[in-house]
C-alpha positions as CSV (number, residue, x, y, z in Angstrom):
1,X,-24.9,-161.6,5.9
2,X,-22.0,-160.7,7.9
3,X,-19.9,-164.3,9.2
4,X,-16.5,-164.0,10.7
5,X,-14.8,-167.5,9.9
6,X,-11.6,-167.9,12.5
7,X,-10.5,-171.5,11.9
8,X,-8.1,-172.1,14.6
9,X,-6.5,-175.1,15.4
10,X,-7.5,-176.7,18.9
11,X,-6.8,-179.7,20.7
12,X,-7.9,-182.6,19.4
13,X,-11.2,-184.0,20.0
14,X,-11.4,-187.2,21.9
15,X,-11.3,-190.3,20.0
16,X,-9.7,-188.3,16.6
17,X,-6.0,-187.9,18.1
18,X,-3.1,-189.3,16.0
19,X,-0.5,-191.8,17.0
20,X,1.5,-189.7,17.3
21,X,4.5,-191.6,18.2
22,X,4.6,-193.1,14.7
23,X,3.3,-189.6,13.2
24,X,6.8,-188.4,14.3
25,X,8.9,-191.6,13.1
26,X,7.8,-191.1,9.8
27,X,8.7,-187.4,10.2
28,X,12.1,-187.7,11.6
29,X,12.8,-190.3,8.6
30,X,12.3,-187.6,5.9
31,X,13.6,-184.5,7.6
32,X,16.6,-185.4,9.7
33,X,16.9,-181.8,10.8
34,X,13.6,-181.2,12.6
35,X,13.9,-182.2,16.4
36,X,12.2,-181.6,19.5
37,X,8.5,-182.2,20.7
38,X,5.9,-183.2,18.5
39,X,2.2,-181.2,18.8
40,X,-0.6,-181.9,17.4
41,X,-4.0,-180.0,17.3
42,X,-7.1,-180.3,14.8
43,X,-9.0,-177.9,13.4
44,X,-12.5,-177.8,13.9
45,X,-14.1,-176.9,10.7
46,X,-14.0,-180.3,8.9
47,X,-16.4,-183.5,9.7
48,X,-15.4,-185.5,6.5
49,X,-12.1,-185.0,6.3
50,X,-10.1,-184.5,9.3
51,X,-7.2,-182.0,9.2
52,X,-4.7,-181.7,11.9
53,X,-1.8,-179.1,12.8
54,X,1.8,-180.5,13.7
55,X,4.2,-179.0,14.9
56,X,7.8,-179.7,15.9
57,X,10.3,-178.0,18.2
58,X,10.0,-174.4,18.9
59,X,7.2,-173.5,16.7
């Protein structure tokens, strides 16, 4: 059986996004150096558990 698996992070489905207001309090609280724009994109793979990419600034 020949699968390709490509697990790339998307935007977030409708009704799973993450307040993301208070996603990035809590990161500016424990990494003071880390600034700019917060984005946030989930990976499509997983029904149970939910897993999201952030990133922050020029990444």
């Amino acid at each position: 059986m020949n699968v390709k698996w490509k697990d790339e992070a998307i935007t977030t489905w409708a009704g799973e996004e993450l307040p993301i207001s208070r996603q990035k309090a809590c990161l500016l609280d424990h990494l003071p150096n880390v600034s700019g724009s917060m984005k946030v994109k989930q990976f499509p793979g997983g029904y149970s558990n939910l897993t999201y990419f952030i990133s922050m600034g020029d990444t």
